[in-house]
C-alpha positions in Angstrom: 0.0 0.0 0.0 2.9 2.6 0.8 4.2 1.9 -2.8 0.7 3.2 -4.3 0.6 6.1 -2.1 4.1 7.3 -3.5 2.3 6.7 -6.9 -0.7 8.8 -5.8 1.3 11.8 -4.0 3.7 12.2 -7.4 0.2 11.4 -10.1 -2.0 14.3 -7.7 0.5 17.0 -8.1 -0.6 20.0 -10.1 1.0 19.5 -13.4 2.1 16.0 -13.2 1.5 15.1 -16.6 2.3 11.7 -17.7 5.5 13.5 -19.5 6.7 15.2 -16.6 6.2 11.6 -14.8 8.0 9.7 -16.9 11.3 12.5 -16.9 11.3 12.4 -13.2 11.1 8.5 -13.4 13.8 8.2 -16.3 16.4 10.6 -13.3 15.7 9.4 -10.4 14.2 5.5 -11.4 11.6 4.7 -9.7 8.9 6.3 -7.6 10.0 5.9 -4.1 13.1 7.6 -5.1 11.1 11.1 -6.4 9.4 10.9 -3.4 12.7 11.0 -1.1 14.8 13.0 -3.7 14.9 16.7 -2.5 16.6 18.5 -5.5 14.2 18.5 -9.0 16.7 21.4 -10.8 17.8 18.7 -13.0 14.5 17.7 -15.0 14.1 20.2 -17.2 10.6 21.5 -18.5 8.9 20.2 -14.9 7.0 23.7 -14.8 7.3 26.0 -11.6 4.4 24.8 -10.3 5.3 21.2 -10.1 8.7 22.1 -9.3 6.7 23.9 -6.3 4.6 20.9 -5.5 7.3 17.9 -5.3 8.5 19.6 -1.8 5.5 19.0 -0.4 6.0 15.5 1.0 2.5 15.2 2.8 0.4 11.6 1.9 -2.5 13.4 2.9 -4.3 13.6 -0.5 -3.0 10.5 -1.1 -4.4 8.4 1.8 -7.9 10.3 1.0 -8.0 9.3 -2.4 -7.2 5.5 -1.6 -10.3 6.0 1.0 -12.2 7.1 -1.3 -11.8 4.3 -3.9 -11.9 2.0 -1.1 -15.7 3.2 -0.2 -16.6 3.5 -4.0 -15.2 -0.2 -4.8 -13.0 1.2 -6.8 -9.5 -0.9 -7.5 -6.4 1.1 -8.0 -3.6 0.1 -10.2 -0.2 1.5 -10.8 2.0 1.4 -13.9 4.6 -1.1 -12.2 1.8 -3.1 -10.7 1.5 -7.1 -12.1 -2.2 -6.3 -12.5 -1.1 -3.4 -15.2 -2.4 -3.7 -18.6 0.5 -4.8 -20.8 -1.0 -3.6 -23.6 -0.7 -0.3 -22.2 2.8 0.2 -21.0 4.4 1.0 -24.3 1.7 4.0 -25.5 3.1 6.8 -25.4 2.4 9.1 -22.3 0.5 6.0 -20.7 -1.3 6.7 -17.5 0.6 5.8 -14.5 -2.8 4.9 -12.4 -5.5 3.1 -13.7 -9.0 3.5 -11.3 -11.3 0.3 -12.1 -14.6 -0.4 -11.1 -16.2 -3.7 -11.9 -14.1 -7.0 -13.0 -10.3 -6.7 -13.0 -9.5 -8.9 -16.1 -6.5 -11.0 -17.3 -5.6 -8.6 -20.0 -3.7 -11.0 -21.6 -7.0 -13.2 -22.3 -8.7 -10.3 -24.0 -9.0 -9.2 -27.3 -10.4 -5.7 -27.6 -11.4 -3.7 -30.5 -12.6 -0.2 -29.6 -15.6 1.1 -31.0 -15.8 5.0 -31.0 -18.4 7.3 -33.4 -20.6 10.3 -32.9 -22.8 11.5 -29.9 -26.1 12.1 -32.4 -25.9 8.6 -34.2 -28.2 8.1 -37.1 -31.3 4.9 -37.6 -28.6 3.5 -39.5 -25.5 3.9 -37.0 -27.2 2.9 -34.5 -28.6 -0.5 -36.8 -25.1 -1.0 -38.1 -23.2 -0.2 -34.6 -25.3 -2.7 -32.5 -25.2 -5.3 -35.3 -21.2 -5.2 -35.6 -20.9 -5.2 -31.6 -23.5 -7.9 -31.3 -21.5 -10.5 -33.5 -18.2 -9.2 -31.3 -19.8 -10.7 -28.2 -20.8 -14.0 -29.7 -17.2 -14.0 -31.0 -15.9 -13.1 -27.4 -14.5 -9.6 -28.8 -14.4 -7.4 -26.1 -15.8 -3.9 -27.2 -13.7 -0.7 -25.3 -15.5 2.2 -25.8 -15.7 6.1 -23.9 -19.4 5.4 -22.4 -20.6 8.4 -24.4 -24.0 9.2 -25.7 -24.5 7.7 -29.1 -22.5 4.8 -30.7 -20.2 4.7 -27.7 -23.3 3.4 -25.9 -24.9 1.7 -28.5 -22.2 -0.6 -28.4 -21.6 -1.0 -25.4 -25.6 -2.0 -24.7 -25.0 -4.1 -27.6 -22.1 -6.7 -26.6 -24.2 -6.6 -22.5 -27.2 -7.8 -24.5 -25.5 -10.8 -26.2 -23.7 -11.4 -22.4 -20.3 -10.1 -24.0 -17.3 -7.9 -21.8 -17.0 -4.4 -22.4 -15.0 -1.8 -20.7 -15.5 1.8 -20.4 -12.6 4.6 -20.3 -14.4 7.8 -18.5 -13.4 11.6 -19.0 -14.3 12.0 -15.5 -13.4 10.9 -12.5 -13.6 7.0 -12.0 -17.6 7.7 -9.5 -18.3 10.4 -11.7 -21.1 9.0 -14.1 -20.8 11.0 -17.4 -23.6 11.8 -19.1 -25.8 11.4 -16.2 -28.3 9.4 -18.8 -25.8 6.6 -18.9 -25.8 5.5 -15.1 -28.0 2.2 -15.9 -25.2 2.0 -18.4 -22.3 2.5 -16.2 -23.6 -0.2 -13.0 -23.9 -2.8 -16.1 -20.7 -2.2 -17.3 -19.6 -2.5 -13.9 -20.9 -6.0 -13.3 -20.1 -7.2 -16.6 -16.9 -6.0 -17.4 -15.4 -2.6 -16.1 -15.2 1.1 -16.2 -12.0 2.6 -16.1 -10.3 6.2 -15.1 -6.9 7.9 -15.0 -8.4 10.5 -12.9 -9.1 10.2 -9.1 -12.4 9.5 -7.6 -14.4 13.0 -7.7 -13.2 14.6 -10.8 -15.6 16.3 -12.8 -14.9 16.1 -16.8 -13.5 19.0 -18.5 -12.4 20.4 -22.3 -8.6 18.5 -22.2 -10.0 15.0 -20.5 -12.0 13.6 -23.0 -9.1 14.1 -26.1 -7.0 12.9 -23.3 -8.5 9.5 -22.5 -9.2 8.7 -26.0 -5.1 7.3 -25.9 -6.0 5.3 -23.6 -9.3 3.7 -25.2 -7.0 3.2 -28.6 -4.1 1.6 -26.2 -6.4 -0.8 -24.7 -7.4 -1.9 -28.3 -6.4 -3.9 -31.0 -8.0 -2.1 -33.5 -10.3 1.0 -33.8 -13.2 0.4 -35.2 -15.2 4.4 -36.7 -18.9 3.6 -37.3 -20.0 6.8 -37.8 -18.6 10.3 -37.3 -19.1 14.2 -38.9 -16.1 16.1 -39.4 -15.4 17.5 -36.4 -16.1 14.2 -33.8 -13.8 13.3 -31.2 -13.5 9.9 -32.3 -10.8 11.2 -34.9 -8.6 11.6 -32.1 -8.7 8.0 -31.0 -8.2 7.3 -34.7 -5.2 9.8 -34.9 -4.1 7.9 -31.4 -4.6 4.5 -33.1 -2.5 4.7 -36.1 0.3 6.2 -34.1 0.9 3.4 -31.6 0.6 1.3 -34.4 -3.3 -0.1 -33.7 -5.5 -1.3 -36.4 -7.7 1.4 -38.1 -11.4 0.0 -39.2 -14.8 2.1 -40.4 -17.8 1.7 -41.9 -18.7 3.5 -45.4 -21.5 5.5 -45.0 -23.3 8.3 -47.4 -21.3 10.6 -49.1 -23.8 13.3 -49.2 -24.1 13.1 -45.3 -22.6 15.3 -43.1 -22.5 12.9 -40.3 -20.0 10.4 -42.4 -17.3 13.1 -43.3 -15.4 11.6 -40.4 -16.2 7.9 -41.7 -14.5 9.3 -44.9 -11.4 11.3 -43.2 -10.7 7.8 -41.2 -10.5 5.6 -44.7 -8.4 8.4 -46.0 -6.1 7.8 -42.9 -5.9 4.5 -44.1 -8.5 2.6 -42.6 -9.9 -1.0 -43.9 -13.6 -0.4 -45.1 -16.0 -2.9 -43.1 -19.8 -3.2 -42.5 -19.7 -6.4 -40.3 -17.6 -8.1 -37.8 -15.9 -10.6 -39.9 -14.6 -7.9 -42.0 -12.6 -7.1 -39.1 -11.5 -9.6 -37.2 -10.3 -11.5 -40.5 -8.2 -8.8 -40.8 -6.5 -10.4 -38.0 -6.9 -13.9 -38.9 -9.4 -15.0 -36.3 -12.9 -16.0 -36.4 -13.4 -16.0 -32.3 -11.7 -15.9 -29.1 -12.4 -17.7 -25.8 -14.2 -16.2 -23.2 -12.4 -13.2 -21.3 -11.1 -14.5 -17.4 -12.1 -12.5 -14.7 -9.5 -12.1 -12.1 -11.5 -11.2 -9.8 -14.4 -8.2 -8.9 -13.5 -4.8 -7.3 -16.5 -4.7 -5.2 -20.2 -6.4 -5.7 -21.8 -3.7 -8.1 -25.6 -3.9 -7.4 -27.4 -1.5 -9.8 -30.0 1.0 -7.9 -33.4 0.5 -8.3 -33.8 3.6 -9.3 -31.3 3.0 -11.7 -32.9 -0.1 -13.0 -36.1 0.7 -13.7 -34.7 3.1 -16.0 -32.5 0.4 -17.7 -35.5 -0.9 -20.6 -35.8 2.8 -21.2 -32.6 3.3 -22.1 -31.3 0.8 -23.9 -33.5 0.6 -26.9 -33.3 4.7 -27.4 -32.0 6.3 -29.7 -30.0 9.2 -28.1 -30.0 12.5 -30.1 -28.6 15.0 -27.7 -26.2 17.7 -28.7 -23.0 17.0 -28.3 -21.8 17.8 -24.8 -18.0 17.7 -24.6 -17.0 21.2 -25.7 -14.6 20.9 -28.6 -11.9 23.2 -30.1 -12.8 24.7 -33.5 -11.3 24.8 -36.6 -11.9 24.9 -40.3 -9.5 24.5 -43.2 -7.9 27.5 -43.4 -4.4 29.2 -42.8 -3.7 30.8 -39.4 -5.5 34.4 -40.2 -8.8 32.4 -40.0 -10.8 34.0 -37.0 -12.6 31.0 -36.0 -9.6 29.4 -35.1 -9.1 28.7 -31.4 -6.2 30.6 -30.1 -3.8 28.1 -29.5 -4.4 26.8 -33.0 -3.2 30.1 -34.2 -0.3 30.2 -32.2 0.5 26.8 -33.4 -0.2 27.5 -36.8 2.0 30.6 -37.3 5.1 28.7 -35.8 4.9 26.3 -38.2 4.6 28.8 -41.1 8.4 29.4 -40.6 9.9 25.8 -39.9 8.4 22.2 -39.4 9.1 21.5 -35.5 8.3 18.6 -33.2 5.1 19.1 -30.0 8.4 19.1 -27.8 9.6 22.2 -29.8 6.2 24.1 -29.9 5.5 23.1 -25.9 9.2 25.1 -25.5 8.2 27.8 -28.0 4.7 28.7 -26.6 5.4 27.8 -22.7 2.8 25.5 -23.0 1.9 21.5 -21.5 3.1 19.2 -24.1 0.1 17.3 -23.9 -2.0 20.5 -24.4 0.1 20.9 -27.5 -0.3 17.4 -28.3 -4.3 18.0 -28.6 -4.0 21.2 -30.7 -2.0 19.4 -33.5 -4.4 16.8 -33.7 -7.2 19.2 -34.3 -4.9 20.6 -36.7 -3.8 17.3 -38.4 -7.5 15.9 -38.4 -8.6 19.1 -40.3 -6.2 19.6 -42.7 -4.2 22.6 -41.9 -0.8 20.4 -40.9 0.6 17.1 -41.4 3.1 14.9 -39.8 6.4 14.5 -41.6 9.2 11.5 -40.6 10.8 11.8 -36.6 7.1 13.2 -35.7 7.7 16.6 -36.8 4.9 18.9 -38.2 4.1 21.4 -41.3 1.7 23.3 -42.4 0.0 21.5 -45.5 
């Protein structure tokens, strides 16, 4: 237990990003060691807040947060833990605490194809999203998804419904059910596979979170599968995510002259394998089925509220057609002038009119997070406006 407590004291810091972690790990190697150290100077680009924050010693928040899990039945899981997801320790940035709920799994008995697509899912998303996930569960696929509205949830419902595993990577803290119309969603995911966090127990969701957990959802996955997505959906960063840790990239064709498939159609261009059932992506691999995921053991019994499952019939046959709710950046496919660009896409943007440079470069240009830098180039890359040249360095297009 003292060994997860030096994980949580370092991960609660203001500014501990999983870059800043992993410098302080590659000095000093190995938690226990940051903890004790007393001189940071030698990291470089730790941030004077951070830099501020490692002299505080205190387990306080540390102890509180592992109370808090405890009550919520919450598991928590460090990087160098044997309960870690291998599949997850070579992304980069990869979260150095994992908060489950649910079933911890053998990860090594899985095999996981995410399933990602817009909040405001068409008749026929919805149709061909719940019969691709559907033919995953009989098949013993386990479906990862980001328990959003739309075909996040449509496919999750769909591989519970045929008794299939799914897991669940939240924006939010790991008790913080987000949307609120997905609790019956989130207790059944609970007791039939699990929801997962990076963030502590009691975090509310925010703008960076979301784009930030979508690494993890493409990490956790053998392939990425787009079912339907408009131009500017989220689900283009887990794409993005997927081809660069070297994931599988799947999606399914959908009307040209629909708005809500331009994503569908930036994913193929990223050079995704066309599909429009299950076996056209799991030959892609080989297979036909898998055996049935092992269950190491549960976190906690999850009993779903009654109040919670009454409302589980209505939910799962709807149709959710709610505006999107996680604020987004936006950008069009212009040059840098354009005024509806967000201003760190401008910033971004006009330092790459003079030179192609790597995140690293623009973090140290601007003064900005890495990872924050990390999100705006995506936006960027996914609209157009730059592109990734060899030793992951970016131009403007």
């Amino acid at each position: 237990m003292e060994h997860i407590l030096y994980w949580l004291w370092l991960t609660l810091k203001g500014g501990a990003t999983p870059t800043r972690i992993e410098m302080l790990l590659e000095r000093f190697g190995s938690v226990e060691a940051v903890y004790s150290a007393s001189d940071y100077s030698e990291v470089k680009e730790l941030g004077a807040r951070l830099l501020s924050e490692l002299t505080d010693k205190r387990l306080t928040k540390a102890v509180n947060t592992v109370e808090r899990a405890k009550k919520a039945g919450v598991e928590i899981v460090v990087y160098d833990s044997d309960d870690y997801p291998d599949i997850l320790r070579n992304i980069p940035r990869p979260p150095c605490v994992l908060y489950i709920k649910g079933e911890l799994l053998d990860w090594n008995s899985l095999f996981t194809i995410a399933v990602v697509g817009t909040r405001r899912l068409s008749t026929f998303g919805k149709t061909v999203t719940r019969g691709i996930c559907s033919e995953f569960a009989r098949r013993g696929v386990t479906v990862v998804s980001g328990m959003a509205e739309g075909i996040d949830a449509a496919a999750a419902w769909a591989a519970l419904d045929e008794g299939g595993k799914t897991i669940a990577v939240l924006g939010s803290g790991i008790d913080v059910i987000y949307p609120k119309s997905n609790t019956s969603l989130y207790y059944e995911i609970c007791r039939n596979g699990c929801v997962i966090s990076e963030y502590p127990p009691g975090m509310p969701p925010s703008r960076w979170s979301f784009p930030e957990r979508n690494r993890i959802i493409a990490g956790l996955s053998k392939g990425v599968l787009v079912t339907e997505a408009p131009e500017k959906s989220g689900s283009l960063i887990t794409a993005r995510e997927a081809l660069h840790i070297g994931r599988r990239l799947f999606a399914v064709p959908g009307d040209v002259f629909n708005d809500s498939y331009v994503g569908d159609k930036n994913v193929i261009q990223l050079r995704a394998k066309l599909v429009n059932r299950a076996e056209d992506v799991l030959s892609d691999f080989g297979v036909s089925s898998f055996p049935k995921p092992v269950v190491k053991r549960k976190t906690s019994p999850v009993d779903i509220p009654v109040f919670t499952q009454r409302a589980v019939e209505a939910v799962r046959p709807a149709t959710r057609s709610a505006a999107d709710e996680t604020p987004k950046p936006e950008v069009k496919k212009k040059m840098p002038d354009d005024k509806d660009m967000t201003d760190d896409e401008r910033a971004v943007a006009k330092l790459l009119l003079e030179k192609s440079m790597t995140a690293n470069e623009i973090a140290r240009a601007l003064d900005k997070p890495v990872s924050k830098v990390n999100i705006t180039l995506t936006m960027l890359e996914l609209s157009m406006i730059v592109k990734r040249l060899p030793g992951n360095r970016f131009e403007i297009k």
